[in-house]
C-alpha positions as CSV (number, residue, x, y, z in Angstrom):
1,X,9.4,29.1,7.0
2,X,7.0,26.0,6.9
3,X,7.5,25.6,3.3
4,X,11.2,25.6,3.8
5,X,11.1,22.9,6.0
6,X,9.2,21.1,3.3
7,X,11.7,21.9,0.4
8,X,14.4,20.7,2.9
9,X,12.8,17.5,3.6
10,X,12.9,17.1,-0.3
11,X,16.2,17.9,-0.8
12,X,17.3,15.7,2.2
13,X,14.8,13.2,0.9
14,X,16.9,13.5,-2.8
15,X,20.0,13.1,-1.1
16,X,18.9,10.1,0.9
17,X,17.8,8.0,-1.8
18,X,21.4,8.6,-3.8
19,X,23.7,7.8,-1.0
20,X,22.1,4.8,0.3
21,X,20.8,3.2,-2.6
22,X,24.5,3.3,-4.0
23,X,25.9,2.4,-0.5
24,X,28.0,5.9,-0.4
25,X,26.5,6.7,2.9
26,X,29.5,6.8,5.3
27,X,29.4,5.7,8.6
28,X,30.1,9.3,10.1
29,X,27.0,10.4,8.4
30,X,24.8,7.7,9.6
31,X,22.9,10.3,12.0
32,X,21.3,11.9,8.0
33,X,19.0,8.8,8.7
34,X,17.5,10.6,12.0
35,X,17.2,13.8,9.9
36,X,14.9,13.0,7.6
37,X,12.9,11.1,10.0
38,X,12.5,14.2,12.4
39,X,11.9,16.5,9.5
40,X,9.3,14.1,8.1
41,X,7.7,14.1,11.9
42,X,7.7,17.9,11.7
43,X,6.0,18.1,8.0
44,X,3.4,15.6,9.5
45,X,2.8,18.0,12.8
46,X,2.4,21.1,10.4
47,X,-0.1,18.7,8.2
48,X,-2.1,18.2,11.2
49,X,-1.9,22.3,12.3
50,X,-3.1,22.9,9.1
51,X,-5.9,20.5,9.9
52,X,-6.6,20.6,13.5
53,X,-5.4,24.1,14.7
54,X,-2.0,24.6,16.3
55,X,-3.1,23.5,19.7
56,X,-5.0,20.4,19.3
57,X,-1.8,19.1,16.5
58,X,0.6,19.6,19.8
59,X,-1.3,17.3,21.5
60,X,-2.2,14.7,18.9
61,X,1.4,15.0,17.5
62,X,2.9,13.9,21.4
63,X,0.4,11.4,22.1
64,X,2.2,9.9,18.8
65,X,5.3,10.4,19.0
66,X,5.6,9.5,22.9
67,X,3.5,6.7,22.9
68,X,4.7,5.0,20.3
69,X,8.0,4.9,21.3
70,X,6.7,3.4,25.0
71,X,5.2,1.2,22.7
72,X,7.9,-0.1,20.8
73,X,10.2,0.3,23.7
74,X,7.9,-2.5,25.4
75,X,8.1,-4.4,22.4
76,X,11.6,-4.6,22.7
77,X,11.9,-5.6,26.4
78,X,8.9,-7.7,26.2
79,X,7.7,-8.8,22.6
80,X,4.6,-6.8,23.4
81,X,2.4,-6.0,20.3
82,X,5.2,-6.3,17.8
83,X,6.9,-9.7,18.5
84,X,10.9,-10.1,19.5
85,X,13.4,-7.6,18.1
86,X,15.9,-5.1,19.0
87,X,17.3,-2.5,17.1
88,X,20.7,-1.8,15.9
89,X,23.6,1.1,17.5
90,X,23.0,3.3,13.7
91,X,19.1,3.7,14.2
92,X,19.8,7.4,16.0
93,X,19.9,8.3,19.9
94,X,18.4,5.6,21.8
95,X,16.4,6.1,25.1
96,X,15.9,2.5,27.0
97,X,17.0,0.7,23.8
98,X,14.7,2.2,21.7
99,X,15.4,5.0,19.2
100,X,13.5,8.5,19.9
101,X,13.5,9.0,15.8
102,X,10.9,6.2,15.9
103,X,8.3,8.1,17.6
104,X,8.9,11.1,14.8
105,X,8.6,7.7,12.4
106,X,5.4,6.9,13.6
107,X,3.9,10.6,13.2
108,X,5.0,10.5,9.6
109,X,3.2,7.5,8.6
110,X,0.1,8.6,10.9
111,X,0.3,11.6,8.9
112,X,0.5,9.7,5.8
113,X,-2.2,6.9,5.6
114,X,-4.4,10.0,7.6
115,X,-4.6,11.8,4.5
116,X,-5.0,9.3,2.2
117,X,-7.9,8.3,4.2
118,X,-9.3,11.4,4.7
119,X,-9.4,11.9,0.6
120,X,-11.0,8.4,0.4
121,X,-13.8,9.0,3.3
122,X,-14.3,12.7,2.7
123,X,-17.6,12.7,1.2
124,X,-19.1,10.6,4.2
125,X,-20.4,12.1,7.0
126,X,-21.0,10.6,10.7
127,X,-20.6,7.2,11.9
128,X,-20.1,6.4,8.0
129,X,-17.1,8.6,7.6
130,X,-16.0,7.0,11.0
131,X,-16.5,3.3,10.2
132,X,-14.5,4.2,6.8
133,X,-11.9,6.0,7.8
134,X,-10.2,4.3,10.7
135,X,-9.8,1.4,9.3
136,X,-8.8,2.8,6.0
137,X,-6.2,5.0,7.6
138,X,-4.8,2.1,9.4
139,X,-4.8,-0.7,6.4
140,X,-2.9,2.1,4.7
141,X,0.0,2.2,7.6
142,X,0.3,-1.3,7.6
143,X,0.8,-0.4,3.8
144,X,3.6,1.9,4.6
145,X,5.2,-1.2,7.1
146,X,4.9,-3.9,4.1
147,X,7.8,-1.7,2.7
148,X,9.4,-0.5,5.6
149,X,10.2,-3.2,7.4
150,X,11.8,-5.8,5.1
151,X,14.0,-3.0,4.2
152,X,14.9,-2.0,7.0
153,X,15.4,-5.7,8.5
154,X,16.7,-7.5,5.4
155,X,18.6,-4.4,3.4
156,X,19.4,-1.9,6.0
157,X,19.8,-3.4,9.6
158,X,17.9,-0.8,11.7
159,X,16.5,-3.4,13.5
160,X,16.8,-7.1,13.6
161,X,13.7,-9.9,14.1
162,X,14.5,-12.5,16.0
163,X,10.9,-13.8,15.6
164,X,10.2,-15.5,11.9
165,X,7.1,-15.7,9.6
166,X,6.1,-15.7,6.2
167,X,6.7,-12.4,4.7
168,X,10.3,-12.1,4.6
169,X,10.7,-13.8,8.1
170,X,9.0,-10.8,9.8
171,X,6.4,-12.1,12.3
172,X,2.4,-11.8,11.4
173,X,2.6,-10.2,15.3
174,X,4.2,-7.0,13.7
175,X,1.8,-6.5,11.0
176,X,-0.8,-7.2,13.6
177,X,0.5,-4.9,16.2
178,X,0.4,-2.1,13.0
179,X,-2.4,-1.7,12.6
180,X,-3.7,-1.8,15.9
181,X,-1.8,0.6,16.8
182,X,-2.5,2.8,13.7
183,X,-6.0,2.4,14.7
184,X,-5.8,3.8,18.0
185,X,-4.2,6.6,16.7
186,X,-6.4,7.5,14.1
187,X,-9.5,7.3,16.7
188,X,-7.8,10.0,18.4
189,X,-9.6,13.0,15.8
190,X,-12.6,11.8,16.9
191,X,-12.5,11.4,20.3
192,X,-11.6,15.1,20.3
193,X,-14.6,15.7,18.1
194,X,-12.5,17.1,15.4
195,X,-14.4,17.2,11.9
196,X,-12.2,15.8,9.2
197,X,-13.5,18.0,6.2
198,X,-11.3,20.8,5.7
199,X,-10.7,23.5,2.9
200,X,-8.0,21.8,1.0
201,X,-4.7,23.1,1.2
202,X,-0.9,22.5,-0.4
203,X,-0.3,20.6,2.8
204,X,-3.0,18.4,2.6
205,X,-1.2,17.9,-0.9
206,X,1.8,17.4,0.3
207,X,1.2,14.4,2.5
208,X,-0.5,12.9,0.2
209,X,2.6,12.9,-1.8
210,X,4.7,11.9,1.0
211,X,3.2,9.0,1.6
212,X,3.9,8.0,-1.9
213,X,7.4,9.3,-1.9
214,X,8.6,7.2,1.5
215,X,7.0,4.3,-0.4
216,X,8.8,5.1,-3.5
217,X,12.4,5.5,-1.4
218,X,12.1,2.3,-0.1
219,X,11.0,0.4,-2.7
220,X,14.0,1.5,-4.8
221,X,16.1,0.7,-1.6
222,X,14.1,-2.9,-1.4
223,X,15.4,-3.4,-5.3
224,X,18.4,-2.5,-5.1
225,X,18.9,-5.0,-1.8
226,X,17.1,-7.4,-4.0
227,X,14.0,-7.5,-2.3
228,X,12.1,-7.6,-5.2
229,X,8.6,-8.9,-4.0
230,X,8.1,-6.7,-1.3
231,X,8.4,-3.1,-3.8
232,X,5.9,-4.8,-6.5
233,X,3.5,-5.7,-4.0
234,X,3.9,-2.3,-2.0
235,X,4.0,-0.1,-5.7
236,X,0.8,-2.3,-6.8
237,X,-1.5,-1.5,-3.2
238,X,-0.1,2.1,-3.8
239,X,-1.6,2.8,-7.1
240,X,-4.7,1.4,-5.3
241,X,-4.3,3.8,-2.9
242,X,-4.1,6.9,-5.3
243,X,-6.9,6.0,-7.5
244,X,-8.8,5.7,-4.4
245,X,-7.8,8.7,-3.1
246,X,-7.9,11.0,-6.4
247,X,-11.0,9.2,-7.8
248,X,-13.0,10.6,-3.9
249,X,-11.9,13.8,-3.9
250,X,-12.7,14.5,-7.9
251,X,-15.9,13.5,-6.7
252,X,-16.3,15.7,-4.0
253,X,-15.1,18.7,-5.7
254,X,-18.1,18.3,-8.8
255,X,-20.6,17.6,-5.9
């Protein structure tokens, strides 16, 4: 069952990329984008089972998923962390202005940049593994957002800034409040004492790949709107990323 949820996310992932990098998404179908999101949320809370045991991956997964959308839900009302936006009516259901797909969102990129992280600080051990990998993990969401987000401001209209800055008229703020959030999140394994070295497994493959793969979607999505900059910056700091990654855990394995 938990691999078909996988192979589902990749055919809904295929699908995605077609229909709305050639526009043919219609505007009845618009709830597909809440879809993957969710299902990309679930992959990440199986990830973390895998990980973490069933139990503990409940509660780090809703401590995600709920607090980041209170987070961004102040963000919208106040500017809080992020800077002034709001999102648009075809971002999914919407509680207090804010989309609950967003939360799901944010525990697919957690999941993400934590095991690209986890590759890269696996072969450290106490506070060296910790000093490595929080940061790590959260340079590596705000990665995932260098994509995201002038995609979905500029090409697809989830959201809309009404705050300016440099890169693509997003505000620094939101790149800011990123990573600080990402970093508080990715405390969250240690503060329950959780050990990050695990057997490896095809899910600890697989989100590895999905962080590439999200990157990959919207990079083609950012060429396609003409965004050019922001996919060869994003594509360059994600080959980084993998060699990183790959390079660690080929040196664990001949340890």
């Amino acid at each position: 069952m938990l691999t078909g949820i996988f192979r589902f996310f990749i055919f809904w992932y295929i699908c995605g990329i077609i229909l709305l990098t050639f526009d043919l998404l219609p505007p009845w179908l618009e709830w597909a984008n809440s879809v993957f999101l969710i299902t990309g949320g679930v992959i990440a809370g199986i990830y973390f089972s895998q990980l973490y045991g069933i139990v503990k991956a409940l509660i780090y997964s809703f401590i995600i998923v709920s607090l980041s959308i209170y987070i961004e839900h102040l963000g919208v009302e106040t500017g809080f962390l992020f800077g002034n936006y709001y999102y648009n009516e075809n971002f999914g259901l919407k509680i207090a202005d804010t989309p609950v797909t967003i939360g799901f969102a944010w525990l697919l990129i957690i999941g993400c940049s934590h095991e690209i992280s986890r590759g890269i600080s696996l072969t450290l051990t106490g506070w060296k593994q910790v000093a490595v990998f929080i940061p790590t993990a959260s340079l590596a969401a705000v990665t995932m957002d260098l994509i995201l987000d002038p995609v979905a401001y500029h090409v697809q209209e989830y959201w809309i800034w009404e705050d300016t800055g440099m890169y693509y008229d997003i505000p620094f703020s939101n790149f800011a409040g990123w990573f600080i959030l990402a970093f508080f999140f990715h405390c969250l394994p240690f503060i329950f004492k959780q050990d990050l070295s695990a057997a490896r497994s095809i899910w600890q493959n697989r989100m590895a790949l999905m962080f590439g793969a999200v990157i990959l979607m919207f990079s083609i999505l950012s060429i396609s709107g003409g965004v050019y900059g922001a996919a060869i910056l994003v594509i360059l700091l994600t080959m980084i990323w993998y060699v990183l990654y790959y390079w660690r855990l080929q040196h664990d394995s001949s340890r």
